[in-house]
C-alpha positions in Angstrom: 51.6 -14.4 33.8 48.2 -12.7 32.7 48.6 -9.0 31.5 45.6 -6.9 32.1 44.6 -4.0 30.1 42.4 -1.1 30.9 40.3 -0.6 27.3 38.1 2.4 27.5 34.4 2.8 26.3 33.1 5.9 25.3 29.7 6.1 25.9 27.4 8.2 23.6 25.3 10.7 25.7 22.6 12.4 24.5 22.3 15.5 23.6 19.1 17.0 24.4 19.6 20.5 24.1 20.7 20.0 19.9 18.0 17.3 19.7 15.1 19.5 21.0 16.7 22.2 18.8 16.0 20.2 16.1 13.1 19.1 16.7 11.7 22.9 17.4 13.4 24.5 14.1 11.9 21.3 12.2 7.9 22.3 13.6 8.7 25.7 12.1 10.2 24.3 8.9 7.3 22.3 8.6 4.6 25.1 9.1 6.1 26.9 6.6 6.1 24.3 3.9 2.4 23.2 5.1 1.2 27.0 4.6 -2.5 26.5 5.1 -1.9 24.0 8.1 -5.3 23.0 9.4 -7.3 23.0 5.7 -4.4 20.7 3.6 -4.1 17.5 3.2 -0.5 17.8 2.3 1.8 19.3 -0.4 4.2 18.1 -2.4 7.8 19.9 -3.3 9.8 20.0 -6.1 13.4 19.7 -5.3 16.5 20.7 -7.6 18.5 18.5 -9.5 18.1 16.6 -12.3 15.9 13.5 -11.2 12.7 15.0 -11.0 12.2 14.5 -7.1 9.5 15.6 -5.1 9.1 15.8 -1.4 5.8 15.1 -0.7 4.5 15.6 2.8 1.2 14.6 3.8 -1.1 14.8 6.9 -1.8 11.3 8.0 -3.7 11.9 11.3 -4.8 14.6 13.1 -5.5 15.2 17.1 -6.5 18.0 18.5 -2.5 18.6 20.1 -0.4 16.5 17.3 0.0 16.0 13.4 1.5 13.0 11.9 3.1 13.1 8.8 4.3 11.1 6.0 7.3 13.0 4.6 8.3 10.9 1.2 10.5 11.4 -1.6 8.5 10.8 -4.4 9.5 10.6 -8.3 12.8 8.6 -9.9 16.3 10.3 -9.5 17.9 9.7 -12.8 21.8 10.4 -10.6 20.9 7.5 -8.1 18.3 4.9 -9.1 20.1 2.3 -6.7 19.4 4.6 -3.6 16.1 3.8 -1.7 13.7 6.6 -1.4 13.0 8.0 1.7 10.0 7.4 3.8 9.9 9.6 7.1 7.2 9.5 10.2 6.8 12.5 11.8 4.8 13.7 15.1 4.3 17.7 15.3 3.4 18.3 18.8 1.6 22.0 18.6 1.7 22.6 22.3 5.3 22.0 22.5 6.0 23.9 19.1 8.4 20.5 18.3 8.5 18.1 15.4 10.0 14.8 15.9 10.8 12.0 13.6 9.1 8.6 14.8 9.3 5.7 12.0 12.2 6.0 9.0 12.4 3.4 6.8 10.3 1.5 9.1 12.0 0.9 12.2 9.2 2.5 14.9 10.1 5.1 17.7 13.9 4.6 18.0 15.6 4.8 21.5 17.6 7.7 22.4 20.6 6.1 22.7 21.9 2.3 21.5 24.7 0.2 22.6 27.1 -0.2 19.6 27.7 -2.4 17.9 24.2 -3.9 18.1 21.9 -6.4 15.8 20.7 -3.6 13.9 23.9 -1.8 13.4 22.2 1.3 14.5 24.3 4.1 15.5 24.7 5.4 19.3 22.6 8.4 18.1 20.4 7.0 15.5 17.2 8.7 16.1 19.4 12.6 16.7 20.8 11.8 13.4 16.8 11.0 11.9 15.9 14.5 13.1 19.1 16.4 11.7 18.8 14.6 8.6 14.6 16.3 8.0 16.2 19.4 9.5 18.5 19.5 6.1 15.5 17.9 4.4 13.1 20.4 4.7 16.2 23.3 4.5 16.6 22.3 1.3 13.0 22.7 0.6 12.5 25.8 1.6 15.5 27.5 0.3 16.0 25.3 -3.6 12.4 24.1 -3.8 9.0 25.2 -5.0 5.4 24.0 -4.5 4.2 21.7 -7.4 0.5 22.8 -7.0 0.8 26.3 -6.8 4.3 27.2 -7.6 5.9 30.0 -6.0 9.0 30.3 -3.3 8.9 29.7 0.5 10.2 32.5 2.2 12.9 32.2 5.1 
């Protein structure tokens, strides 16, 4: 006799309306870092702690509608030497007024949504979790950092 069970998958759904908040409070976060927008090349942010870690954020490409970006942590962190340094992608859209993370650690425009577990081990919600993760980035920027070149406090 064959018992049959009834297992339940919980599918991941997307979304869209965090995600695109996201990606519309990360364009603003990102215009106020990158003060003098259309002139810079980039700038690079001192952040707290001990390590001596910058963020630097440079314009890679420009188009007359998008930006992309290389958002970097930069310098050694004396707390965590073992952890890689970060290396984010980003495309600004201007028309849209959003800001969305492409490429992190080198794995190119994510899907929306994966099937878990999968040959990557990427999570359901990989690419929502790239964009919250420069959304407390670039929060901690603005509110514990300074600029290296020019120093002097981003206001919120």
């Amino acid at each position: 006799m064959t018992q049959i069970t009834e297992v339940a998958v919980l599918r991941y759904k997307v979304d869209l309306k965090a995600f695109m908040a996201d990606c519309e409070a990360n364009y603003y976060r990102l215009r106020k870092l990158l003060t003098g927008f259309e002139e810079e090349a980039g700038v690079a942010v001192a952040l707290p702690g001990d390590g001596g870690d910058l963020m630097t954020i440079d314009i890679v490409e420009r188009t007359p509608y998008t930006y992309l970006l290389d958002v970097r942590q930069a310098g050694v962190s004396a707390l965590a030497p073992w952890l890689p340094h970060m290396h984010l992608r980003v495309r600004l859209y201007h028309d849209a007024r959003l800001a969305e993370v492409v490429n992190c650690g080198g794995l190119r425009s994510p899907r929306p949504r994966y099937l878990y577990p999968n040959e990557g081990m990427l999570q359901p919600d990989e690419k929502a979790q790239w964009n919250r993760f420069l959304s407390e980035w670039l929060a901690l920027a603005i509110r514990h950092g300074f600029a290296v070149a020019a120093p002097c406090e981003f206001v919120e």
